[in-house]
Every structure is written in structure tokens, then in C-alpha cells.
VEXFIMAR-912834 format. One record per atom (N, C-alpha, C): residue in one letter; atom name; x, y, z. Coordinates in steps of 0.001 Angstrom, whole numbers. Layout:
(pt A,CA,(X,Y,Z));
...
//
This chain:
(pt X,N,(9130,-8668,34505));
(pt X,CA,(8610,-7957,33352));
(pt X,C,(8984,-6489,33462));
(pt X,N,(9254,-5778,32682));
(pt X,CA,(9951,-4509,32227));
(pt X,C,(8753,-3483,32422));
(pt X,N,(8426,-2460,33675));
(pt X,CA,(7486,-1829,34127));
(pt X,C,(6753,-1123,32276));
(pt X,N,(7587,-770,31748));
(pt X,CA,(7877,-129,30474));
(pt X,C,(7262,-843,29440));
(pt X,N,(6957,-1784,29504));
(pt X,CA,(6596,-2717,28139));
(pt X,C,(5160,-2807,28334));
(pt X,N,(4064,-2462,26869));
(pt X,CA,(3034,-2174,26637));
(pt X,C,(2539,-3727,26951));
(pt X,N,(1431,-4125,27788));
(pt X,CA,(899,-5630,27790));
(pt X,C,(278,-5402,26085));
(pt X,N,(-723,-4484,26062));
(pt X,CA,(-1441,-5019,25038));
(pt X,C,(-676,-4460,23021));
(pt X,N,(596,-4753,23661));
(pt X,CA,(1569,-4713,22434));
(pt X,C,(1045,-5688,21085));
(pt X,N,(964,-4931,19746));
(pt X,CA,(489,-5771,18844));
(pt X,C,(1864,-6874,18750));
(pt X,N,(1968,-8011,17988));
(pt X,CA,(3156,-8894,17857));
(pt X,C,(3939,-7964,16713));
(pt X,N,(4992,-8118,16304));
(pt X,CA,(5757,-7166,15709));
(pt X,C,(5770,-5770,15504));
(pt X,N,(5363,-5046,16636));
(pt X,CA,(4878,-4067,16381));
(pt X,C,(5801,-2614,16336));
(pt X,N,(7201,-3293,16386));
(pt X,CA,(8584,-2544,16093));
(pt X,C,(8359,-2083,14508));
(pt X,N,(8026,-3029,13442));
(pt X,CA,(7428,-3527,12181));
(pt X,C,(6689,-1988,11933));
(pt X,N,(5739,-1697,12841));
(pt X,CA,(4535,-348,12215));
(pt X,C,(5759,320,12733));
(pt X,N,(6541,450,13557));
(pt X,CA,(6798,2001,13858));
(pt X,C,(8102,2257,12737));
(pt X,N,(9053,1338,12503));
(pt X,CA,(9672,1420,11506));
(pt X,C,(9322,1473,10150));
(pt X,N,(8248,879,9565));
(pt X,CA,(8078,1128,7906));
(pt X,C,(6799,2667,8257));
(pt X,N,(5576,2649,9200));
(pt X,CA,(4859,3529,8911));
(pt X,C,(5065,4943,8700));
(pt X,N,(5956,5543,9607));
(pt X,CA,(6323,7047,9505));
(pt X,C,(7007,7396,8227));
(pt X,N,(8164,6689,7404));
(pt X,CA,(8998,6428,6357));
(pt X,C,(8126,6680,5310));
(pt X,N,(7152,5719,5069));
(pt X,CA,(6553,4971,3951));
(pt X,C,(5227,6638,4390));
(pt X,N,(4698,6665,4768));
(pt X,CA,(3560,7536,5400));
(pt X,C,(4410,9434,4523));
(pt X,N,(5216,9283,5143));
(pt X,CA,(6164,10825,4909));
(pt X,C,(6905,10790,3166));
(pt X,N,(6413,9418,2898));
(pt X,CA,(6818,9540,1253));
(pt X,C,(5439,9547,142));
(pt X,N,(4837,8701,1357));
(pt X,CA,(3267,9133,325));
(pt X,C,(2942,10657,375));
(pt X,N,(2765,11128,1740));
(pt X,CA,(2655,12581,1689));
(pt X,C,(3056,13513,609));
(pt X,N,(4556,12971,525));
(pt X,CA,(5746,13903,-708));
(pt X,C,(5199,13839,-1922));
(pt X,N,(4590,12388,-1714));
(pt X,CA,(4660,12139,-3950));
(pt X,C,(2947,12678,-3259));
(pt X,N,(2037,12640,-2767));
(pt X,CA,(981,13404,-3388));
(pt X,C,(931,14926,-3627));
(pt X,N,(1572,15936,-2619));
(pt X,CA,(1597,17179,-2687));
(pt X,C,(2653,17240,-3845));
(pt X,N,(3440,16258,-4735));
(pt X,CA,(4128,16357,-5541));
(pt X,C,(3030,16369,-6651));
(pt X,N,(1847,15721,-6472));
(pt X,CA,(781,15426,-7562));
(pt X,C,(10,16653,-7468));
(pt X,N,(-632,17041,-6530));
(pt X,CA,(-1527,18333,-6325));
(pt X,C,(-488,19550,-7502));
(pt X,N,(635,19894,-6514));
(pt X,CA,(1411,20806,-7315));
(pt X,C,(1533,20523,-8738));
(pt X,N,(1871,19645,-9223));
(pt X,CA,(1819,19474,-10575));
(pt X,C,(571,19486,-11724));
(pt X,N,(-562,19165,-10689));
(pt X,CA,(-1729,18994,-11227));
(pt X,C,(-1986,20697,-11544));
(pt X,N,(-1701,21651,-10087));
(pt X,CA,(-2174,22902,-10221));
(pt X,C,(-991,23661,-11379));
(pt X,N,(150,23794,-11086));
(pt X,CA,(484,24407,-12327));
(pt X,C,(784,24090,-13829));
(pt X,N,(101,22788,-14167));
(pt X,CA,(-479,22864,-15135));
(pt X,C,(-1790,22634,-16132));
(pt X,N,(-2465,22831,-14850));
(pt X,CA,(-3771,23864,-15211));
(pt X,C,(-3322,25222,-15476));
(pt X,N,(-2617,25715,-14624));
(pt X,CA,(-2114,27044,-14912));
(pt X,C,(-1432,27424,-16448));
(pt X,N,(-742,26571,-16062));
(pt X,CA,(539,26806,-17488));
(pt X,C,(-491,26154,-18775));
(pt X,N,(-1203,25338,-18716));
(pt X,CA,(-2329,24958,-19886));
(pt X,C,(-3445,26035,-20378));
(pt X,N,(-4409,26697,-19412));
(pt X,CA,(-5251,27454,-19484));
(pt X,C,(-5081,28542,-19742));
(pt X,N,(-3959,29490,-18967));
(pt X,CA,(-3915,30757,-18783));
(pt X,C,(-2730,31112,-19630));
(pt X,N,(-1334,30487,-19702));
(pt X,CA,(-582,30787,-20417));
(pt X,C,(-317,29648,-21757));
(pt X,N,(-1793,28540,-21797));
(pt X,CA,(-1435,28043,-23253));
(pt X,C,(-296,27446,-23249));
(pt X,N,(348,26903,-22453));
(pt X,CA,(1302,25996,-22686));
(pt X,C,(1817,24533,-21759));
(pt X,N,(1037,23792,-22062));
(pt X,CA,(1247,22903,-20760));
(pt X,C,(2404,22169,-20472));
(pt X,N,(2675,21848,-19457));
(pt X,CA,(3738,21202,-18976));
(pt X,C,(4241,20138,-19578));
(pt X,N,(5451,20289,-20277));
(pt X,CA,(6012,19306,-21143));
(pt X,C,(6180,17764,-19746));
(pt X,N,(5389,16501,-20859));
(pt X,CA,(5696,15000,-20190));
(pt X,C,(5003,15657,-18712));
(pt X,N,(3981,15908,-18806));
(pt X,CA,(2888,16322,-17235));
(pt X,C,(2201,14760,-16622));
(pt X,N,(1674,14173,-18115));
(pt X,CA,(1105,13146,-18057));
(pt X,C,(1995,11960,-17721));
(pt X,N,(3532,12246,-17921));
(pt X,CA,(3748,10866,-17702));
(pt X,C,(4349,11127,-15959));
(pt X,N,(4714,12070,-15721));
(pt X,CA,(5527,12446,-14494));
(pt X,C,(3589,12331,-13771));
(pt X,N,(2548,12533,-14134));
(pt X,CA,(1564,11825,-12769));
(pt X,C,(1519,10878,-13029));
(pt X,N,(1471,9772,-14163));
(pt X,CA,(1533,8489,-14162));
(pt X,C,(2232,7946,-13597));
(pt X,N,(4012,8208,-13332));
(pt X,CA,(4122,7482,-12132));
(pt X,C,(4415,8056,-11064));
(pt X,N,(3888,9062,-10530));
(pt X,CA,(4042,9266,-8895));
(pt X,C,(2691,8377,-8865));
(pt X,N,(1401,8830,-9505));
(pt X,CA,(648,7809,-8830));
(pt X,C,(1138,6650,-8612));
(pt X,N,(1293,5847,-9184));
(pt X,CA,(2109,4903,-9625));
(pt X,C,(2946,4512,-7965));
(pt X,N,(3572,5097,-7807));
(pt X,CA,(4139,5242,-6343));
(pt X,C,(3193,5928,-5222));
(pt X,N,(2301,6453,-5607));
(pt X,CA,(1653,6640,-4388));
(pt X,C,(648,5603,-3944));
(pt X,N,(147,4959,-5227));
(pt X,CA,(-351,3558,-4881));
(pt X,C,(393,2471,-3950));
(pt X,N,(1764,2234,-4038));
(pt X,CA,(2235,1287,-4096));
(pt X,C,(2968,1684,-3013));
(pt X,N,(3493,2878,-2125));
(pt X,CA,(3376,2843,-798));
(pt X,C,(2782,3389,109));
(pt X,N,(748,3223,-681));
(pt X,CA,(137,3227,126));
(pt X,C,(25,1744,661));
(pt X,N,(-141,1117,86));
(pt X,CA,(-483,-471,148));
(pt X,C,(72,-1254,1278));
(pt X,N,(1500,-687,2081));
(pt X,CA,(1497,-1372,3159));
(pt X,C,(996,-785,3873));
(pt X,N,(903,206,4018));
(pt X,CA,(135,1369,5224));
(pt X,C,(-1160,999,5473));
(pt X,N,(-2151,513,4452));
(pt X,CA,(-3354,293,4478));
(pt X,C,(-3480,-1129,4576));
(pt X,N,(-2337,-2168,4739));
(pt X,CA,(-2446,-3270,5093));
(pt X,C,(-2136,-3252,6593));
(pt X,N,(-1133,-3086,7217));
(pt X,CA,(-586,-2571,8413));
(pt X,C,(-2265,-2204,9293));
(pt X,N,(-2302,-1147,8833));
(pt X,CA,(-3814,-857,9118));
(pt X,C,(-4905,-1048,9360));
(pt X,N,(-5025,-2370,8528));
(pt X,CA,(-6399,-3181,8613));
(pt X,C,(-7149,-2758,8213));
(pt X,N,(-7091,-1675,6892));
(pt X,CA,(-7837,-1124,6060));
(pt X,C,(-8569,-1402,4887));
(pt X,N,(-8083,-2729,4716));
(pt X,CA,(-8582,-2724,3140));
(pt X,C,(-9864,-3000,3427));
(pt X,N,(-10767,-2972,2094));
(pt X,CA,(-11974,-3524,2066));
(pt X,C,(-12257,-5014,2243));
(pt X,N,(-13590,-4762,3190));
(pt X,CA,(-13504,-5941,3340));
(pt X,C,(-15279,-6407,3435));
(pt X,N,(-15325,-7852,3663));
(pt X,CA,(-17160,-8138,3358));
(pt X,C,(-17379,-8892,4981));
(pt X,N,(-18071,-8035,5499));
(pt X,CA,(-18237,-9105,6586));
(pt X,C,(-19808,-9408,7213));
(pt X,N,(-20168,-10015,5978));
(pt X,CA,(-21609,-10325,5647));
(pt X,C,(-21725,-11262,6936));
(pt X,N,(-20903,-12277,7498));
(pt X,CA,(-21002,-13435,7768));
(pt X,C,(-20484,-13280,9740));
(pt X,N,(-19741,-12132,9897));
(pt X,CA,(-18906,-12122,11179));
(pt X,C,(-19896,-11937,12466));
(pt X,N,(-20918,-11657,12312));
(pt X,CA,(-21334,-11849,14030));
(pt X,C,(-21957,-13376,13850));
(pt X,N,(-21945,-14118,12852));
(pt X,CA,(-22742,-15636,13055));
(pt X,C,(-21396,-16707,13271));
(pt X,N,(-20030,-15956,12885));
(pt X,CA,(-18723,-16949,12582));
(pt X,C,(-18389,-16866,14369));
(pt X,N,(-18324,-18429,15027));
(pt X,CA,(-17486,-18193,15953));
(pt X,C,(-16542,-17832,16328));
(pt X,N,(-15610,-17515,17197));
(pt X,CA,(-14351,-16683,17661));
(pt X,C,(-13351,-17627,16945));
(pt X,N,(-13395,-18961,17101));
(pt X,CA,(-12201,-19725,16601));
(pt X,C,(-12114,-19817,14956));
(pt X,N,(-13506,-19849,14963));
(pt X,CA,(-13706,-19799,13147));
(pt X,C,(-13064,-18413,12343));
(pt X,N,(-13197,-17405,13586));
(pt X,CA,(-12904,-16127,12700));
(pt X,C,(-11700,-15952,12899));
(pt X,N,(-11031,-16045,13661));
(pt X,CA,(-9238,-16473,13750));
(pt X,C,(-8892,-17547,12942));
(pt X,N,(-9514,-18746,12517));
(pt X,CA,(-8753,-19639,11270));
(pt X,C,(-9171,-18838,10132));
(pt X,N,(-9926,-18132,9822));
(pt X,CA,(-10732,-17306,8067));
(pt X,C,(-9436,-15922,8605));
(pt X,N,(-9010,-15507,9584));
(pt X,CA,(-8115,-14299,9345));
(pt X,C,(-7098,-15241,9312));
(pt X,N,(-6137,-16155,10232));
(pt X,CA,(-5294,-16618,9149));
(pt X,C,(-5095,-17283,8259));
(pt X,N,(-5953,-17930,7212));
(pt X,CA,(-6304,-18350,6374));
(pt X,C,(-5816,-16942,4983));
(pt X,N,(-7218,-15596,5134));
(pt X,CA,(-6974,-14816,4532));
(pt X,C,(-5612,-13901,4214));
(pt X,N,(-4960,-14206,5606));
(pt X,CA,(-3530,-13375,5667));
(pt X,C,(-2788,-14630,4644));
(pt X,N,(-2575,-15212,5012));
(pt X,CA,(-1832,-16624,4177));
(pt X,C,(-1461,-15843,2406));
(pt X,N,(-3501,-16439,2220));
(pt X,CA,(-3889,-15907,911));
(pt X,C,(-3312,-14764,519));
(pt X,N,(-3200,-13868,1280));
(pt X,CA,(-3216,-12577,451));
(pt X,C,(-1501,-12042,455));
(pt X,N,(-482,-13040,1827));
(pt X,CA,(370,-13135,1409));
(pt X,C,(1459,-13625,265));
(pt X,N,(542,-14641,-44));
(pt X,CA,(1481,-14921,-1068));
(pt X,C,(870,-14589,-2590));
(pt X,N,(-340,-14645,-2521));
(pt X,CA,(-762,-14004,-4057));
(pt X,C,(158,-12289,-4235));
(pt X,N,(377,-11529,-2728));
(pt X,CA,(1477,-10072,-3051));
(pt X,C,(2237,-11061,-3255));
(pt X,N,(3499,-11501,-3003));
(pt X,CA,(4483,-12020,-2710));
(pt X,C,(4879,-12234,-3894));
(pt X,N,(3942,-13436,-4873));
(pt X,CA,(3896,-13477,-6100));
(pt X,C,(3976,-12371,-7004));
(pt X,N,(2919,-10792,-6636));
(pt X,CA,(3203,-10054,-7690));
(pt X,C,(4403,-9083,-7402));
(pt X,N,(4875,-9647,-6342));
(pt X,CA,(6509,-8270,-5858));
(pt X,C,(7391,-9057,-6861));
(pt X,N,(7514,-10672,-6559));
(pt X,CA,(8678,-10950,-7293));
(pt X,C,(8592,-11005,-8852));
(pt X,N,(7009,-11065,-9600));
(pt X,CA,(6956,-11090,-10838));
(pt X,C,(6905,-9458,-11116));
(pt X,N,(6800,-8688,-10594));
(pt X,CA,(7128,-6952,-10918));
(pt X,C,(8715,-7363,-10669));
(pt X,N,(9382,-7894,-9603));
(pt X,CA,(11328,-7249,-9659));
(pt X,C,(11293,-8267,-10904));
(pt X,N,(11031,-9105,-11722));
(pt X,CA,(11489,-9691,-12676));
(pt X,C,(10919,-8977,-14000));
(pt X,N,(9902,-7943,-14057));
(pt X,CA,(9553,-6964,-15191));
(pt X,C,(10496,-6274,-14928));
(pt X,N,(10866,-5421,-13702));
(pt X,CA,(11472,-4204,-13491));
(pt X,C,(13611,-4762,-14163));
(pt X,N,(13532,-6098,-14227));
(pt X,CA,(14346,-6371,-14749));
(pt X,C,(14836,-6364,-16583));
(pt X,N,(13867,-6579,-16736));
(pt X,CA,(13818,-7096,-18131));
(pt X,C,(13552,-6138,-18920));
(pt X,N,(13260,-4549,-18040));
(pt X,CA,(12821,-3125,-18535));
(pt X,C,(14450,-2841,-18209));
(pt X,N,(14604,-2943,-17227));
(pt X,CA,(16472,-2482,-17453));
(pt X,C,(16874,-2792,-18459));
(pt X,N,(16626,-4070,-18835));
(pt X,CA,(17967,-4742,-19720));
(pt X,C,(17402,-4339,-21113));
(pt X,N,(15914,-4407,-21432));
(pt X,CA,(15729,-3299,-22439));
(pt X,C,(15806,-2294,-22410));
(pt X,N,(15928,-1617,-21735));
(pt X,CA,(16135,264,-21601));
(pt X,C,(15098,996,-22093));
(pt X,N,(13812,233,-21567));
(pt X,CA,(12744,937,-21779));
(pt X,C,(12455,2325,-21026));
(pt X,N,(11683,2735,-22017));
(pt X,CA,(11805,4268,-21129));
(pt X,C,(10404,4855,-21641));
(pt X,N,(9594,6192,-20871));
(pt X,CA,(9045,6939,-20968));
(pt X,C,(8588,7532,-22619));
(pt X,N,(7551,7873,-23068));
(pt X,CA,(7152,7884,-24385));
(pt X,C,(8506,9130,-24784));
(pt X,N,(7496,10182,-24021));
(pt X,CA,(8080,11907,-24605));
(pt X,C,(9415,12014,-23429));
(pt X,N,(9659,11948,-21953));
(pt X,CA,(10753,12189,-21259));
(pt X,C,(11854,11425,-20895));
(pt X,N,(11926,10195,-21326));
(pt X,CA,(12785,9105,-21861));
(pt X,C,(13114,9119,-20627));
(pt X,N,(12405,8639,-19354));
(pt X,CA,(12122,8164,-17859));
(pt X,C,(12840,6869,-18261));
(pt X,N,(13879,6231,-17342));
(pt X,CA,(13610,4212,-17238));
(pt X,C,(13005,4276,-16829));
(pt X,N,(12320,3442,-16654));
(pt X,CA,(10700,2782,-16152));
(pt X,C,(11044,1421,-14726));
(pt X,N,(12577,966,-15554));
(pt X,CA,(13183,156,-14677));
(pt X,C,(13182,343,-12924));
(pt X,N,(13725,1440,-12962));
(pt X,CA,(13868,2168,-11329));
(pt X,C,(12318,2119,-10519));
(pt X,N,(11228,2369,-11142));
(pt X,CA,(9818,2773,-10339));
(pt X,C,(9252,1514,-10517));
(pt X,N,(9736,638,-10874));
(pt X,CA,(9074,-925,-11008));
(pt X,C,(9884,-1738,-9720));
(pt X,N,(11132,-1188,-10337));
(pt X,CA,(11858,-2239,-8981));
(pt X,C,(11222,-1283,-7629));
(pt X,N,(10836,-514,-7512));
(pt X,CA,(10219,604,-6228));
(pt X,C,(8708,-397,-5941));
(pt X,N,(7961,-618,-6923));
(pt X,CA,(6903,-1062,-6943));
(pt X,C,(7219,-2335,-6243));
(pt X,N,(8329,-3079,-6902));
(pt X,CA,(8223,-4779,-6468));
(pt X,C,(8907,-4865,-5162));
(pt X,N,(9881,-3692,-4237));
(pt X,CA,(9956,-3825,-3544));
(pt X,C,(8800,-3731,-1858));
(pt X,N,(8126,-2229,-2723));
(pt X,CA,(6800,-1884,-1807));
(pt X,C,(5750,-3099,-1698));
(pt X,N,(5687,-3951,-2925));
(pt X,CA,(4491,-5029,-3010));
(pt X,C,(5084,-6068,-2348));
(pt X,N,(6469,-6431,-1763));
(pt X,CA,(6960,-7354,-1359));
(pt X,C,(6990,-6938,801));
(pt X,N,(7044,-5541,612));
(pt X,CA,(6665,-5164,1825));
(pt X,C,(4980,-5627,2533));
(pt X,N,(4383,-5629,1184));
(pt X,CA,(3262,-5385,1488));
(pt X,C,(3033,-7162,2297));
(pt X,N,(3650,-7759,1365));
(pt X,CA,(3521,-9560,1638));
(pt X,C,(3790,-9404,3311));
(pt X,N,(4862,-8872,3066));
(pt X,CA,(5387,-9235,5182));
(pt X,C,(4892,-8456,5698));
(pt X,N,(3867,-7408,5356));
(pt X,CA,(2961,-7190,6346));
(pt X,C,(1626,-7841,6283));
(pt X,N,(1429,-8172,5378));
(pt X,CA,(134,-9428,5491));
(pt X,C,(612,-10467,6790));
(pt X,N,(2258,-11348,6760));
(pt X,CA,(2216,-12114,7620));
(pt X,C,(2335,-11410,9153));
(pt X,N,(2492,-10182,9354));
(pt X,CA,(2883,-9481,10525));
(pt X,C,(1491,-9478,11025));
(pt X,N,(142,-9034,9937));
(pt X,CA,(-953,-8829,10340));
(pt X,C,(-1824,-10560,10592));
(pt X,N,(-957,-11360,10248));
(pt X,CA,(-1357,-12842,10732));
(pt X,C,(-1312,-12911,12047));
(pt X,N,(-157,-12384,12854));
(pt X,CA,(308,-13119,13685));
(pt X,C,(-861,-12259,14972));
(pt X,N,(-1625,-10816,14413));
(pt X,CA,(-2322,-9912,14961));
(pt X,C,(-3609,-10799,15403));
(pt X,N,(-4534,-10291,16744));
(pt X,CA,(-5945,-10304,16725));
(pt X,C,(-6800,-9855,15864));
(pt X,N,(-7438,-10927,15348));
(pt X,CA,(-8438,-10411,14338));
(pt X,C,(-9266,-9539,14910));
(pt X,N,(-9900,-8494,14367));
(pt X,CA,(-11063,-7643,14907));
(pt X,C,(-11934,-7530,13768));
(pt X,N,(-13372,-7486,14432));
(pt X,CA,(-14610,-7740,13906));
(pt X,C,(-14981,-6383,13164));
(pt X,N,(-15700,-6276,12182));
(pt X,CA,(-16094,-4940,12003));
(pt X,C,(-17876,-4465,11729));
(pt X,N,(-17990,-4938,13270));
(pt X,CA,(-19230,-4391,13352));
(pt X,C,(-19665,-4413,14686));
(pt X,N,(-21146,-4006,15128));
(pt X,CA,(-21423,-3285,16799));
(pt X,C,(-21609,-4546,17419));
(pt X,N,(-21092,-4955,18505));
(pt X,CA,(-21845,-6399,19032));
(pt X,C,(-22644,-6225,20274));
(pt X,N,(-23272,-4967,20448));
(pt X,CA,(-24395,-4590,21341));
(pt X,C,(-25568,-4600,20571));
(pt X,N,(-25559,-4899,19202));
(pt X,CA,(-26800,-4826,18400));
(pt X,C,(-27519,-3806,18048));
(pt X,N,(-27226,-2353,18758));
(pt X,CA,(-27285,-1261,18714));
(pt X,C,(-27510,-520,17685));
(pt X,N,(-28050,-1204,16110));
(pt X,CA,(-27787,-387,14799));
(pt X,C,(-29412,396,14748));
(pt X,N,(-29023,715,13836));
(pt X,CA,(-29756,2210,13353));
(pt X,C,(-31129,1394,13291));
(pt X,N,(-32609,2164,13518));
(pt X,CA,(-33606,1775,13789));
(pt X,C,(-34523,2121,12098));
//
């Protein structure tokens, strides 16, 4: 064994270090892209009366993209919301078949909406749909979307192949 190699290595865990920093350093961009835009035109609206021509549609879709590569980050993560009304009564084996069970689920219901977004983001090309007032394609940030939501699928199965972890105290220790 390679003195060098982490024992308690997650399984694909080449997977986080390659999409997280990427995907992480582009959400960063498109939000301080949103702040800035948000602030000067408040500025340019309030003070000089003239707001930023197509403001509304240029945050519609960075959000738009900042949603959509947050979504593997916060899958990766083990972030999403979750209910775990039931986890200190579920045995250890039970709660490893309900996490891969849930990874399954939630892989392919994304999976489903990456490839039915690249088949909108298609059909917006071939119409040449575009933006109300800045005549944006719409095509380009959809196929962005269906690729990020298709990321998101293979990290659902990456987070299958992971130890489930519980999310709560198992010293019993809660608040009095």
C-alpha cells in the first residue's frame, strides 16, 4: 500500500477535487457578477434615474446559473435538505439501503431533467429564441443548465457509492 494514500478516502473522490474548485470559482464569479449588477443599478435607477438597460434579464439568468452550479456542489456535499425524523430508530443496514435507494431516486429523476433541459436547450436553438429586450439565445444557458443538472445525476451516483452519515447527536446529548 502506497505510504501516501488517504485510508479513509471517500470512493471517487478524484470526482470532488476535479468538479468542486471549477464549479465553486464559477459560482463565486456569477454571484459577485449579481451583487455588482444589483448595486449599480440601484445606483444608475435612484440617483441618476436611469436604470440599467435588460438589468432584469441579465439577473435572470446568472441566477439561473448560479442555481444550477450550485446544485452539484451541494450534492457532492451532502447538503441538501433533508428529514431525518426516523434515523436514530433506522438500523445501520436499513439506513445504507434508504441512502442507496435515495441516491438511485434522485439520480435519475436529475438525469431525467438534464436530458429533457439538453432537448429544450435544443429546440430554443433551432427556434432562435431569445431574450425579451437584449435578444440573449436562451439556447446556450439551457444547454449550461442541462449539462450542470446532468453533473448533478453523477454526483448523486458518486454520493451512492459514499458512507451514509446520520444527521443527528448519538450521545443523546440534546438541549434540555
Amino acid at each position: 500500500m502506497n505510504p501516501n494514500e488517504n485510508i479513509d478516502a471517500a470512493p471517487l473522490d478524484w470526482f470532488d477535487r476535479f468538479l468542486i474548485p471549477g464549479l465553486s470559482q464559477v459560482a463565486g464569479a456569477v454571484l459577485f457578477a449579481l451583487m455588482a449588477l444589483t448595486c449599480a443599478d440601484v445606483i444608475a435607477r435612484y440617483i441618476l434615474n436611469k436604470p440599467i438597460a435588460g438589468g432584469f434579464e441579465i439577473t435572470e439568468c446568472l441566477l439561473a446559473a448560479l442555481i444550477f452550479a450550485g446544485l452539484p456542489l451541494v450534492t457532492l456535499r451532502n447538503e441538501h435538505v433533508t428529514v431525518d425524523l426516523f434515523d436514530a430508530m433506522t438500523p445501520d443496514w436499513l439506513f445504507h439501503v434508504q441512502h442507496v435507494a435515495a441516491c438511485l431516486v434522485g439520480a435519475t429523476c436529475t438525469g431525467f431533467l438534464g436530458w429533457r433541459l439538453w432537448l429544450r436547450a435544443a429546440h430554443m436553438n433551432a427556434a432562435g429564441e431569445t431574450t425579451a429586450s437584449l435578444k440573449f439565445s436562451l439556447g446556450p444557458l439551457v444547454y449550461g443548465m442541462s449539462v450542470l443538472t446532468l453533473l448533478t445525476a453523477v454526483a448523486m451516483l458518486v454520493l451512492m457509492l459514499r458512507k451514509p452519515t446520520r444527521h443527528y447527536e448519538q450521545d443523546g446529548g440534546g438541549a434540555a
